[in-house]
Backbone bond lengths (Angstrom), bond angles and torsions (degrees), N, CA, C in turn:
res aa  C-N    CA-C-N  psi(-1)  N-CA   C-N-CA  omega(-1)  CA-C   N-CA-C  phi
1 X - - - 1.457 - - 1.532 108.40 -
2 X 1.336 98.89 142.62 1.920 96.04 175.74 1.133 107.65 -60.14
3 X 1.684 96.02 145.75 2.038 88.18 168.99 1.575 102.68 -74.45
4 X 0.881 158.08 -45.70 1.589 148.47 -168.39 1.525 101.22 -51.54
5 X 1.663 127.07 -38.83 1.146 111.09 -175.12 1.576 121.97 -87.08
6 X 1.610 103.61 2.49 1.663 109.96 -172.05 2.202 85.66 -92.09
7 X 0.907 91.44 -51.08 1.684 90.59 170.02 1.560 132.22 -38.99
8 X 1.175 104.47 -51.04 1.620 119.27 162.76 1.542 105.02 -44.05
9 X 1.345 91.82 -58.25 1.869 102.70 -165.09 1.146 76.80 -51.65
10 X 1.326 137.30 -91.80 1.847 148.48 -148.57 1.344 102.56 -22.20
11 X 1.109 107.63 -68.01 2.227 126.99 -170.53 1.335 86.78 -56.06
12 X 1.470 120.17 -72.06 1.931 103.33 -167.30 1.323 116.55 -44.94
13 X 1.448 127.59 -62.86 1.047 135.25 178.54 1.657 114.19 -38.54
14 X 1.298 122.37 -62.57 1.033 124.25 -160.58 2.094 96.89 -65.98
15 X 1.159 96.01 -39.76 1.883 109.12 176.59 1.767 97.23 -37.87
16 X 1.159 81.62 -71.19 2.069 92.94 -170.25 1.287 108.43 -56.65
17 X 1.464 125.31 -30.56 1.133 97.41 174.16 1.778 132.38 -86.32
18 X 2.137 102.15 -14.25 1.638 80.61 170.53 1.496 95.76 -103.40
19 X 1.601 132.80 31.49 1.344 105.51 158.19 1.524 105.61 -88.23
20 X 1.351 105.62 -23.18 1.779 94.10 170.34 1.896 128.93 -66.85
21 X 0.853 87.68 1.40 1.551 107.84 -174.40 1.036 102.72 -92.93
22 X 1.460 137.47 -43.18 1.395 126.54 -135.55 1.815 66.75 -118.63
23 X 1.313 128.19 -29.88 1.942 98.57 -168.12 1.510 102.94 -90.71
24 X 1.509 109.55 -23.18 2.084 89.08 154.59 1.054 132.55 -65.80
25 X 1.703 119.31 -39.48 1.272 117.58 163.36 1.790 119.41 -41.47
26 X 1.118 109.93 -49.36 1.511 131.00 -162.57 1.391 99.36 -69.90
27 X 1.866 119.57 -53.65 1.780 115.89 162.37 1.379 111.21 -55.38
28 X 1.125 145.01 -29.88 1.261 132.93 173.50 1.547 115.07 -78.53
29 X 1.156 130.40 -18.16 1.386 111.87 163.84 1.514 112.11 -99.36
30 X 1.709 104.06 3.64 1.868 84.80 170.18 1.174 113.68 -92.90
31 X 1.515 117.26 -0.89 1.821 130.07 -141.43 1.097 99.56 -115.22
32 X 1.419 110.37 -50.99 1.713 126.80 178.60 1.729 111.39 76.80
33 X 1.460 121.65 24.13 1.278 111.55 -159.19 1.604 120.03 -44.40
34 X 1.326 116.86 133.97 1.241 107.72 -172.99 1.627 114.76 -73.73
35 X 1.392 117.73 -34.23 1.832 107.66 173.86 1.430 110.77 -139.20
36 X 1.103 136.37 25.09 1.743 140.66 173.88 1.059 130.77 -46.81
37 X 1.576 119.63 72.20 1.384 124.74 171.85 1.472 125.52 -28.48
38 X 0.965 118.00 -51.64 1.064 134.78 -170.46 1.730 135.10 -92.97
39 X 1.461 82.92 0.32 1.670 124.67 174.50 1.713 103.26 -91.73
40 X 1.432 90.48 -58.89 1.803 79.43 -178.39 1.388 108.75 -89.58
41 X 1.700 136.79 -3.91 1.331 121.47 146.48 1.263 135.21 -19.01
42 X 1.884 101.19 -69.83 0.908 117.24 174.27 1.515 139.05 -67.57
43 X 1.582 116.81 -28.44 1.084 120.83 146.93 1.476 131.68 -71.92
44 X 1.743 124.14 13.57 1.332 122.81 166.56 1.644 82.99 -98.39
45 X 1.300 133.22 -56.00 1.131 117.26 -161.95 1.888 127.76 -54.95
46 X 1.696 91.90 -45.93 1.487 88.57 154.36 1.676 141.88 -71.54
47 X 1.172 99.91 -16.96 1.239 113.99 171.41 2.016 102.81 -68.36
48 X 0.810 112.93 -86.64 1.779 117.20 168.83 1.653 106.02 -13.61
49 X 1.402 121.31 -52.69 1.456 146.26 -165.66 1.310 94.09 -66.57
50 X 1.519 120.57 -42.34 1.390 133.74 -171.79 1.882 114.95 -65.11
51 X 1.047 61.04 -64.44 1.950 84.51 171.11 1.410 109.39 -34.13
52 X 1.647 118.38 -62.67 1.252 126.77 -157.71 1.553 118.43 -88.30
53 X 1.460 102.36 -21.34 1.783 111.68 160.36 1.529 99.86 -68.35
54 X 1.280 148.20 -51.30 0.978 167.19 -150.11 1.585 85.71 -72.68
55 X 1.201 131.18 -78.35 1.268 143.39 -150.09 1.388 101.37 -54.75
56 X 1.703 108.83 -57.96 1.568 122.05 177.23 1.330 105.60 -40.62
57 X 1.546 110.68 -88.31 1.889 107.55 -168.65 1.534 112.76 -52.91
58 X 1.244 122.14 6.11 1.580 110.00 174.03 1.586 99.54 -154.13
59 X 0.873 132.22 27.56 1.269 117.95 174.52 1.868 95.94 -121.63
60 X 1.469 118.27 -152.40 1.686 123.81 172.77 1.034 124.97 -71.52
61 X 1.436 123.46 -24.59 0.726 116.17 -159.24 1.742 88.85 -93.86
62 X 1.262 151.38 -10.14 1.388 134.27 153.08 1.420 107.33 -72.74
63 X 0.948 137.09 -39.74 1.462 124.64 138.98 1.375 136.50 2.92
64 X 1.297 120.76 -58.33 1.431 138.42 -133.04 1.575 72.11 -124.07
65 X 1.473 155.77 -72.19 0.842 170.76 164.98 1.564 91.02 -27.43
66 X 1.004 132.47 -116.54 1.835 110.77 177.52 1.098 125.10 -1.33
67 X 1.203 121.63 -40.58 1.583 121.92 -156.35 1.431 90.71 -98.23
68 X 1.217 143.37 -34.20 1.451 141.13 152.76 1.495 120.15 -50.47
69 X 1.500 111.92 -44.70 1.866 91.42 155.65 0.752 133.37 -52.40
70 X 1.499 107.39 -48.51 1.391 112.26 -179.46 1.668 136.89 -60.31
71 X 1.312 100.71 -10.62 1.634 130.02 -176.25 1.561 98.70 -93.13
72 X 1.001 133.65 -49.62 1.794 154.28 167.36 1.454 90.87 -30.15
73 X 1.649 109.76 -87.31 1.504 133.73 172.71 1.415 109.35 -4.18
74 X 1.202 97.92 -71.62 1.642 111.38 -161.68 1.383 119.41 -71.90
């Protein structure tokens, strides 16, 4: 697979997952559910999910991932 097209995948993916975050978050304060187990499941799980896309494009481990192209490259 091209690398430009495994990248795309990366950016979309990581997109969908904190725009899904931020529009459950966002239904839960328009909705207000009063006891939804399974409401805030899912927003701990995406939330966590959130974190770790987050971590990748800005944390070391995109880092470490550069520095492996760059090793490829050469």
């Amino acid at each position: 697979m091209k690398e430009w097209i495994k990248e795309l995948y990366q950016y979309a993916l990581g997109a969908l997952v904190v725009l899904s975050f931020v529009a459950i978050v966002v239904l839960m304060i328009v909705l207000q559910p009063s006891s939804d187990d399974v409401l805030n499941t899912i927003v701990g799980v995406l939330g966590t999910i959130t974190v770790m896309v987050v971590g990748y494009f800005f944390g070391s481990s995109k880092g470490s991932a550069d520095k492996n192209k760059m090793i490829d490259k050469k």
